[in-house]
DRENGUFI-872211 format. One record per residue (C-alpha): residue in one letter; residue number from 1; x, y, z. Coordinates in Angstrom, 3 decimals. Each point is the difference from the previous one (the first is absolute). Example, Ala and Ser with C-alpha at 12.3 -4.5 7.8 and 13.67 -1.06 7.14 Angstrom:
BEGIN
<"A" 1 <12.300 -4.500 7.800>>;
<"S" 2 <1.370 3.440 -0.660>>;
//
This chain:
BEGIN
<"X" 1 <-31.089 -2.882 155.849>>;
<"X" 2 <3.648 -0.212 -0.766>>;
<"X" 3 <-0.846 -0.888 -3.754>>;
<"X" 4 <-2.587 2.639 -0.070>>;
<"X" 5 <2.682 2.103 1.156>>;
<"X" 6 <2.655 -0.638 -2.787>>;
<"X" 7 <-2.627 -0.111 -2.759>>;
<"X" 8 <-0.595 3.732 0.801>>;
<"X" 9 <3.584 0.377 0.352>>;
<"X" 10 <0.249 -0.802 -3.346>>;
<"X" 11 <-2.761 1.307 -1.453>>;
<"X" 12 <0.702 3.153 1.405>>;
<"X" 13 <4.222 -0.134 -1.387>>;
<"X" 14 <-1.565 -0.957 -3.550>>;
<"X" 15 <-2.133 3.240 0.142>>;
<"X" 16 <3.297 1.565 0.954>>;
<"X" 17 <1.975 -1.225 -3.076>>;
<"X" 18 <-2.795 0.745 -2.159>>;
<"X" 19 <-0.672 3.633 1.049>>;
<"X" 20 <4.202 0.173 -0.045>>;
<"X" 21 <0.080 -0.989 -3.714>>;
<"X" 22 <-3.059 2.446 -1.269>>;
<"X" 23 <1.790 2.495 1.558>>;
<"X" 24 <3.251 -0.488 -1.658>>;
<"X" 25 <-1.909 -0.654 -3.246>>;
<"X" 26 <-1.958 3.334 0.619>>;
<"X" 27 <3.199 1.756 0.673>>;
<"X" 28 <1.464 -1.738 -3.356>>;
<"X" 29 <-2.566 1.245 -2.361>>;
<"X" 30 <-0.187 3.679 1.493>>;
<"X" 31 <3.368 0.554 -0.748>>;
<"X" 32 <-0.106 -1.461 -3.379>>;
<"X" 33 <-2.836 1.847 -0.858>>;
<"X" 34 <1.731 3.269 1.294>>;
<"X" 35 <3.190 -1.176 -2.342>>;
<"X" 36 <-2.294 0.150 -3.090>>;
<"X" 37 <-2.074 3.099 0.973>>;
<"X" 38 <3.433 1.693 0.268>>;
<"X" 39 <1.073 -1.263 -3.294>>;
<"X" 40 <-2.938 1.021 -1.528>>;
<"X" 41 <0.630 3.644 1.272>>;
<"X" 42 <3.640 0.222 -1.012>>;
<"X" 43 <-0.612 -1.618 -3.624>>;
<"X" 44 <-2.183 -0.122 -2.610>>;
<"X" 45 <-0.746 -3.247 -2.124>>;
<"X" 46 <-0.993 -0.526 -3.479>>;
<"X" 47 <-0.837 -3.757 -0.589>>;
<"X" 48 <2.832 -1.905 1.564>>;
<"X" 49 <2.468 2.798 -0.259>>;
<"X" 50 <0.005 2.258 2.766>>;
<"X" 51 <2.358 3.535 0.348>>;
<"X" 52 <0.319 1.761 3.278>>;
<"X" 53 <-1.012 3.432 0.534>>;
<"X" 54 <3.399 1.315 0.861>>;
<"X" 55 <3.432 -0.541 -0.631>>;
<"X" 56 <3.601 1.283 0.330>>;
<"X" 57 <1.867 0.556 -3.054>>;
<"X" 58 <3.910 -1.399 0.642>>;
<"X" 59 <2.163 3.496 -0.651>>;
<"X" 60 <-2.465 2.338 1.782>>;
<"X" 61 <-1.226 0.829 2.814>>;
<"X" 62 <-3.859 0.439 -1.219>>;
<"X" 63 <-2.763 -2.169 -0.009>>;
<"X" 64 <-2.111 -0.450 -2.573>>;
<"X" 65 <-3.657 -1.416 -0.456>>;
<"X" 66 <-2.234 -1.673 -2.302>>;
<"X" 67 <-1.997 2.416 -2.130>>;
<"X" 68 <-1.421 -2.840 -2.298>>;
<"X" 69 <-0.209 -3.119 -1.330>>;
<"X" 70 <-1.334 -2.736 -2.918>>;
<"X" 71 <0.521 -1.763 -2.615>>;
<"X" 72 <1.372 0.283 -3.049>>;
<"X" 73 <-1.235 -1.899 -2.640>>;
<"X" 74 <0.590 -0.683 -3.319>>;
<"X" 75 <-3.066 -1.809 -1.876>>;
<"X" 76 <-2.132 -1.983 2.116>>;
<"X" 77 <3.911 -1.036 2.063>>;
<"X" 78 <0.521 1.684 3.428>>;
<"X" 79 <3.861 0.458 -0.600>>;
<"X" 80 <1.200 1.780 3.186>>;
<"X" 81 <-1.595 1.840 3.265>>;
<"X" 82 <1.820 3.421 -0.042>>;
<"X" 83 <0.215 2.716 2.971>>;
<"X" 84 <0.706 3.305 0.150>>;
<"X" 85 <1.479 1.263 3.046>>;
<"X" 86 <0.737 4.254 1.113>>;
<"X" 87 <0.983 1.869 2.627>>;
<"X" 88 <-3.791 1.383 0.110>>;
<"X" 89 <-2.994 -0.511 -1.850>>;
<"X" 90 <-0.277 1.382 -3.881>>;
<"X" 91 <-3.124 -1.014 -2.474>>;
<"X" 92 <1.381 1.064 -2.951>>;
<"X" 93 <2.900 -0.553 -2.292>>;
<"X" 94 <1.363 3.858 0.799>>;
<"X" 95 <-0.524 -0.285 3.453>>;
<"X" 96 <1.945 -3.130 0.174>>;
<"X" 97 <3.292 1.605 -2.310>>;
<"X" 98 <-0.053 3.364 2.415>>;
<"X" 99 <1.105 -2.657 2.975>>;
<"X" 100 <3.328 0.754 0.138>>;
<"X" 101 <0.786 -2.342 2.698>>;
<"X" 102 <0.316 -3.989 -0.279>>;
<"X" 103 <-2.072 -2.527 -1.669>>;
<"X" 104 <-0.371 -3.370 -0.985>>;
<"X" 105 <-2.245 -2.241 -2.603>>;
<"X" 106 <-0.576 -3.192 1.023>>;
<"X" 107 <-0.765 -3.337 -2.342>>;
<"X" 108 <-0.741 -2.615 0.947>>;
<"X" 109 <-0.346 -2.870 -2.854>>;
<"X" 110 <-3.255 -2.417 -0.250>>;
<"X" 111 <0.676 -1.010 -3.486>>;
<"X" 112 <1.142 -3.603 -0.310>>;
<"X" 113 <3.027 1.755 -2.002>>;
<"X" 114 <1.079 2.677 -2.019>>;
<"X" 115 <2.750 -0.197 -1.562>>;
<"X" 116 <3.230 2.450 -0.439>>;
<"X" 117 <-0.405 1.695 -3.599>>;
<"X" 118 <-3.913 0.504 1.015>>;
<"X" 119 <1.106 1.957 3.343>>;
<"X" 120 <2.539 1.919 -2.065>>;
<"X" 121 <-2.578 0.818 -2.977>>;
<"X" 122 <-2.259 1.453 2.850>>;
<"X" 123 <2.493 1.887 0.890>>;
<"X" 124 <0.941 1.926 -3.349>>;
<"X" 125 <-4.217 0.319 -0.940>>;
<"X" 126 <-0.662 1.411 3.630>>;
<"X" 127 <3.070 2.565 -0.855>>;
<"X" 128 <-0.618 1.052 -3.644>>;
<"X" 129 <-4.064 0.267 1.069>>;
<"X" 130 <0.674 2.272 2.504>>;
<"X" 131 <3.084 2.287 -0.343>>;
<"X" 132 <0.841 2.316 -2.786>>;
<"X" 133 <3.078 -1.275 -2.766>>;
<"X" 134 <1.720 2.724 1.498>>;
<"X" 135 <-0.599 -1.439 3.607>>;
<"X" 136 <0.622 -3.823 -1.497>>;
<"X" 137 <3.237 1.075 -1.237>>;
<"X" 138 <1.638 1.011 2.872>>;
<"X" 139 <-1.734 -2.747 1.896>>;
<"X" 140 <0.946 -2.617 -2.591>>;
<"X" 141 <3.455 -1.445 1.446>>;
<"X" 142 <-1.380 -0.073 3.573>>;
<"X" 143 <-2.877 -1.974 -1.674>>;
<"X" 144 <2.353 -2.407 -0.691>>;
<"X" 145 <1.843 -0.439 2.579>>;
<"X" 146 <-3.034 0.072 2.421>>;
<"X" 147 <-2.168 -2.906 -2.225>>;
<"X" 148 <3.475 -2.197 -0.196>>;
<"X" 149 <-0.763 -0.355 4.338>>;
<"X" 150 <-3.123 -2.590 -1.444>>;
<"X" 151 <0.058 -3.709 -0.186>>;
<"X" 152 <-3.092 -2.378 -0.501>>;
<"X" 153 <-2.403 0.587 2.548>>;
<"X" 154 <-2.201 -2.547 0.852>>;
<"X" 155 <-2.950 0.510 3.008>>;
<"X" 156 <0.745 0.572 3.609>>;
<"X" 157 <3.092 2.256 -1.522>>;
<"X" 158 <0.249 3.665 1.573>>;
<"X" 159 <1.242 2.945 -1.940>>;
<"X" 160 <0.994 3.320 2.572>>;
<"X" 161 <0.215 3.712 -2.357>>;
<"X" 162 <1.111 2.200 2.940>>;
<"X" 163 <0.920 3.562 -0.613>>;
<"X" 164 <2.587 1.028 2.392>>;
<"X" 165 <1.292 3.911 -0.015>>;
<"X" 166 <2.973 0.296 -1.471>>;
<"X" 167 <0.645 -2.850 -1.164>>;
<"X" 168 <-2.634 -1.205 -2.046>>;
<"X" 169 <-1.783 -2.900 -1.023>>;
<"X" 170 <0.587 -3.323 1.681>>;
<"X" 171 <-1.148 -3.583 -1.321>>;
<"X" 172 <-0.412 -2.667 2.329>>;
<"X" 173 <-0.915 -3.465 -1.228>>;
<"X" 174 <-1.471 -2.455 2.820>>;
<"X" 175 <2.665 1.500 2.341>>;
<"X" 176 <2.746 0.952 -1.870>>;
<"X" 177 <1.763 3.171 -0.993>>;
<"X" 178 <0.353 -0.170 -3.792>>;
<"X" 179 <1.201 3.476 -0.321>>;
<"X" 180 <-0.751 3.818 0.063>>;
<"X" 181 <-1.101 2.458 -2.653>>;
<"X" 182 <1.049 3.336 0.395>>;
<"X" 183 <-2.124 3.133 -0.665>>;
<"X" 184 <-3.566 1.027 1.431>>;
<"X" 185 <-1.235 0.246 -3.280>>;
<"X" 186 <0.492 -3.080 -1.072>>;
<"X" 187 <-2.880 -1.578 3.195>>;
<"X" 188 <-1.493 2.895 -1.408>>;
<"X" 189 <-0.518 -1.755 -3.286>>;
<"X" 190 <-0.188 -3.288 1.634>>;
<"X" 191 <-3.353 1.270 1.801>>;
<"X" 192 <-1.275 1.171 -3.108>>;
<"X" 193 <0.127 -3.438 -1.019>>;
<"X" 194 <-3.357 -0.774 2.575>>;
<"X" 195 <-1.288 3.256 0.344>>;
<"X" 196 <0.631 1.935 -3.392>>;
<"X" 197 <-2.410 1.099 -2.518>>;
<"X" 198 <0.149 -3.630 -1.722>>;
<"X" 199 <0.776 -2.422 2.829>>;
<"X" 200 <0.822 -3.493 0.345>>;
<"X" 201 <-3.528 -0.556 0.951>>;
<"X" 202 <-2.286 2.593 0.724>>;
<"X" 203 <-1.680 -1.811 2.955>>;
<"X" 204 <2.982 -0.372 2.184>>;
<"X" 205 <1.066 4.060 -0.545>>;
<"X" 206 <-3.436 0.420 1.588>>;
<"X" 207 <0.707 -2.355 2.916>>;
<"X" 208 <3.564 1.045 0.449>>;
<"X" 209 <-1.847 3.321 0.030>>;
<"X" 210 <-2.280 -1.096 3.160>>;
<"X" 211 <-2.538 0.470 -2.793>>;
<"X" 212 <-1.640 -3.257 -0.084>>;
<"X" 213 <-0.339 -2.358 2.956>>;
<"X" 214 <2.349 -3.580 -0.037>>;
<"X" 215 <-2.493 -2.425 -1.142>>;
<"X" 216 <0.619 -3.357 -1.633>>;
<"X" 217 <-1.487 -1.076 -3.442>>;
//
């Protein structure tokens, strides 16, 4: 009887352990899976690049969300995922310049690199394509100053365009302050660049627009 006894005694502390463990193992995966149900409501993800729905811009006091997103290619290359972020919603390229308040373009790079005097030449085509000489003219020197902020960027690099109010335009290049351009009109311009009448790439002005859906292809 007395081995009878302890074999139940046993059996009945393994059940114990065992019921113990799927519990904490239960408990484990619930919470995980509520960790990525709540990232997947706070961000959005295109591929393996993912941009959260809201963010505070450093210098203000105003959040911001994510009006769009994709990529922009050049050939058959995906070159960079770029976001568009606004105080509220706009889904068009005039509703976007009436904001008045803060802003900020987002790219992220994919590319395996692209290199300085590429970034730069972007710069200057995106400019002359979409701003009258007049406009270029007073917005050349800036220009300068503002494409001088670029190294080589290679992928995994983040670029941050933020409008802020009275200052201006401030670049930030994975994390650090490269400096401020002054003038609304010059992110004005620099907008124009994605969302003008001859943009960078006419699929991500659409899904900086909330136009087109993030998809991958």
């Amino acid at each position: 009887m007395a081995v009878v006894s302890s074999y139940k005694a046993i059996q009945v502390a393994d059940m114990v352990i065992k019921t113990r463990f799927l519990c904490k193992c239960t408990h484990f995966f619930i919470l995980l899976f509520a960790a990525l149900f709540s990232l997947s409501l706070n961000a959005r993800q295109l591929d393996d690049v993912n941009f959260p729905d809201t963010v505070s811009l450093p210098g203000t006091d105003t959040a911001i969300h994510l009006n769009g997103m994709g990529y922009r290619t050049k050939f058959i290359f995906k070159v960079y995922v770029g976001g568009l972020y606004l105080q509220s919603k706009a889904n068009s390229r005039d509703a976007v310049q009436a904001l008045a308040g803060p802003k900020r373009v987002v790219m992220y790079i994919v590319y395996d690199e692209v290199g300085r005097e590429k970034i730069i030449n972007g710069w200057k085509e995106g400019f002359e394509d979409n701003t009258s000489d007049q406009q270029l003219e007073k917005l050349q020197s800036r220009l300068k100053v503002f494409s001088s902020y670029f190294p080589d960027l290679k992928a995994g690099d983040e670029i941050l365009l933020d409008y802020i109010p009275a200052r201006g335009t401030r670049v930030t290049i994975n994390g650090e302050e490269k400096g401020v351009i002054a003038g609304a009109d010059f992110y004005a311009a620099l907008l124009d660049v994605w969302l003008g009448k001859e943009p960078a790439d006419e699929y991500l002005k659409d899904a900086m627009l909330g136009l087109k859906a993030e998809e991958s292809f």
